[in-house]
Structures are given as C-alpha cells and as structure tokens.
N, C-alpha and C positions, 0 to 999 in steps of 0.2 A: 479611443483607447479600448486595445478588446478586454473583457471578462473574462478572466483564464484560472488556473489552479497551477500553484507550483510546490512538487514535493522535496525536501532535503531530509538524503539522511546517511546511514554508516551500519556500516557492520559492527556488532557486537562479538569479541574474540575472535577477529578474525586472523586467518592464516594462514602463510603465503602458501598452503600444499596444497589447500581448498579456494583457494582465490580463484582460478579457473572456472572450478564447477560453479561456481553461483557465480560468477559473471555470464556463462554462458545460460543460466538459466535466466536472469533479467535482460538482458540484451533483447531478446525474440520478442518480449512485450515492453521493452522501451519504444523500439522499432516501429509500434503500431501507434506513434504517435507524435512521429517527424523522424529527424537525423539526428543524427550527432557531429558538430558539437552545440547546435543552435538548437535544437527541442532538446536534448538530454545528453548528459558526460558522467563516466565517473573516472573520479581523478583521485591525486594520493594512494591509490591502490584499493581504501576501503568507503569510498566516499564517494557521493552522487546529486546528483541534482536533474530533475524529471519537470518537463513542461505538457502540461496537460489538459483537458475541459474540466471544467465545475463538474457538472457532474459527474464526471468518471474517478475525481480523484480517492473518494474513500474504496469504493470497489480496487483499486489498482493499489492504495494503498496495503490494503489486508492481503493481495496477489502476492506483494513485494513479500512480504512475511514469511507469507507459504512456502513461497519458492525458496528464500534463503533459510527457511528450519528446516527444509530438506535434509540441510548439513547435520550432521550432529554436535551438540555445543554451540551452534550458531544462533542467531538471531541481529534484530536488525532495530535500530532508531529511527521514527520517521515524525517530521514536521510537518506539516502540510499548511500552507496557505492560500486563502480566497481573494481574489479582489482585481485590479487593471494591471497592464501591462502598457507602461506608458512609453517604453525604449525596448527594440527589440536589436538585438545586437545577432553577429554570429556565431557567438559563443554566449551560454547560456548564462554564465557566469560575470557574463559583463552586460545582461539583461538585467530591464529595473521595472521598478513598481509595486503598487502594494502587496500584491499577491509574492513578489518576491519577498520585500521586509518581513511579511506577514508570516510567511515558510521558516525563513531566518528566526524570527523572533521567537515558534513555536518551536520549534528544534531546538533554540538555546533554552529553550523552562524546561522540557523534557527531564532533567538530572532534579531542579527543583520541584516537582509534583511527582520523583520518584515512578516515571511511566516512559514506556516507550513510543508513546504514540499520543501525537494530540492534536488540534487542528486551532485556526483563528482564521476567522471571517472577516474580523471587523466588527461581528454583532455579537456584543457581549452575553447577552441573553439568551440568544440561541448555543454561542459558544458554551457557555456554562454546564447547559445539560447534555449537549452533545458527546463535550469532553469529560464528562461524567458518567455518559455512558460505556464511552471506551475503555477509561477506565475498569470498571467491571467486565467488559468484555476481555479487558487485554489477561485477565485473574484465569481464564480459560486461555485465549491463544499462544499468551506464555509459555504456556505450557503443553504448544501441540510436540506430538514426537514427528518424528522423522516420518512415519508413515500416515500419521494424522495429517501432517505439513500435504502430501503429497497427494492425498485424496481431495483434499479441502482447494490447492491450487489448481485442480482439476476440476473440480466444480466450478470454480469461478471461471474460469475458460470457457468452460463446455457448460451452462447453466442448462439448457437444454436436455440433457443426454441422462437416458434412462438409468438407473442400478444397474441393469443388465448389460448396458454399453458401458459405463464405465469401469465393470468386473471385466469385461472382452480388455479395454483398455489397460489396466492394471496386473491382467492374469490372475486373478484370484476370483472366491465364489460373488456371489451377488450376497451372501451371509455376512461374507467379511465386509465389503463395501459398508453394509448398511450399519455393522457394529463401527466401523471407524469414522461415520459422519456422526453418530451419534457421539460417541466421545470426543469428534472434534467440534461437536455442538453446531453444527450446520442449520440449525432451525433459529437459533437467536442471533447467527452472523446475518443469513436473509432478513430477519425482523431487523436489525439494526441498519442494513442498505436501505430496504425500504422506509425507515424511517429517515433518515440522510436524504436519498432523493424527494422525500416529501417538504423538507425545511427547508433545504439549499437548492431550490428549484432555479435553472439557468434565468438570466436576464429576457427578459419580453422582447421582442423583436419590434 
C-alpha cells in the first residue's frame, strides 16, 4: 500500500461567471501530479479532489488558496489527509484508504472548528498543534487580497526567484513586491512549510 496524501475541497461563493478563471488556474498545478480522472477531478462545478505526496500536500495546499483568492469574494475549503492508499481505482473518487477517509473526515469538521483548512494524519498529537497552527495562520491568509493571493502563489511556484524577478514577473517595482509579501506574511507561511516538512517527514525506504 503506498503512503500518499489526498486533498478535498470547494469553493467558497462561488460563481458560475468565475468558474472558468480558477479552474484554469488549478488545473496547471493539479497536472503536476498525474491525470485526471485517476490523480485528480473536480466535479459538481465547485468541488475537487487532488491525489498527491505526503510531503507536497500542505505546500499545494496554501497554492490552492492563492490561486482561487485571486478571485475577489472567493476563497476555498480544504481537507487534507495522510496515510495509505489501499485501492487505486480510475477515478479518483472511487479510490480508497485512509488517507482518503482521512481527507473526507477533515473536510467534514472544517464548519465544526469554524476554519477552512485543517489536516489529519492519523497522529493525534502531532494533528493537534499542527491544526492549531493553521488555524492562526488561516487569521492572516483569510484575509490575503486579490493581489496578496497573487504574489504569495507565485512564490510558491517560483520559491527560487529573486524580488527583482518577480517585479520583472508581475510588472510592478521590486518596492511593491516586497510591501505585498509582507502583508501577505511570507515569512511565517515558510516557518510554517518548514515546520510541516519537519513532522510529517515521508515513510523510510
């Protein structure tokens, strides 16, 4: 059984005039991590389901976010769960295992802990503060704007690339770049990745 991550989640207000634009923006980074309909689908028009690695999935999770605040009024629900994949099907949706129940089960408490984002392992203890830290994390990403959303899912892309490339990128100064990481808090999103990759380190070979 392999070790995998799988994310469920939805659009929050969404609407059919903007359906397009964020679908085309998740599609290009679903892509980098199979086909669809067997690694990832979204169906019902506002709704999705993303097969992924362990480690990739909070990175790609905070991605997914960026990309759909783009919108304005938009935003997005994500579950994320850790653990095997014991049935792989063609369709992702008729794929099983913990890391699916696991996805399922953290996406339906989402409305319960009043949060959009929260994750389950299987390890309650590690779970605990991780999802406590999102929590206060999400008190900032809530609340990226439209142009915050769009600098921030560019860094994550591009983790590499100087202020100066990413003003080349964006058309604007390397001034602006560096005011709009800071209000979209880019220094405690990296402490938080790096903190995630340190806990939820892949299975040993």
């Amino acid at each position: 059984m392999a070790a995998i991550a799988v994310i469920t989640g939805d659009i929050i207000n969404s609407r059919a005039d903007t359906a397009a634009t964020w679908i085309s923006r998740l599609k290009p980074l679903f892509h980098q991590f199979g086909k669809s309909p067997m690694d990832w689908e979204i169906y019902r028009g506002d709704e999705f389901q993303l097969r992924l690695p362990q480690q990739a999935a909070l990175k790609t999770a905070i991605q997914i976010k960026a990309l759909v605040k783009q919108e304005e009024a938009l935003d997005v629900r994500l579950g994320i769960g850790l653990g095997e994949e014991s049935f792989k099907s063609t369709r992702i949706g008729e794929s099983n295992g913990t890391a699916y129940q696991r996805s399922g089960k953290s996406f339906e408490s989402l409305k319960q802990h009043s949060c959009n984002l929260r994750m389950d392992s299987g390890r309650d203890v590690y779970d605990r503060g991780l999802n406590l830290m999102l929590e206060l994390a999400l008190d900032f990403m809530d609340g990226w704007s439209p142009v915050s959303a769009e600098v921030m899912a560019l860094v994550l892309a591009w983790p590499e690339a100087s202020q100066d490339a990413l003003a080349r990128e964006l058309h604007i100064r390397q001034s602006a770049v560096s005011q709009r990481l800071k209000r979209a808090r880019k220094d405690l999103v990296a402490k938080l990745l790096e903190y995630y990759q340190y806990t939820y380190k892949p299975p040993a070979l």
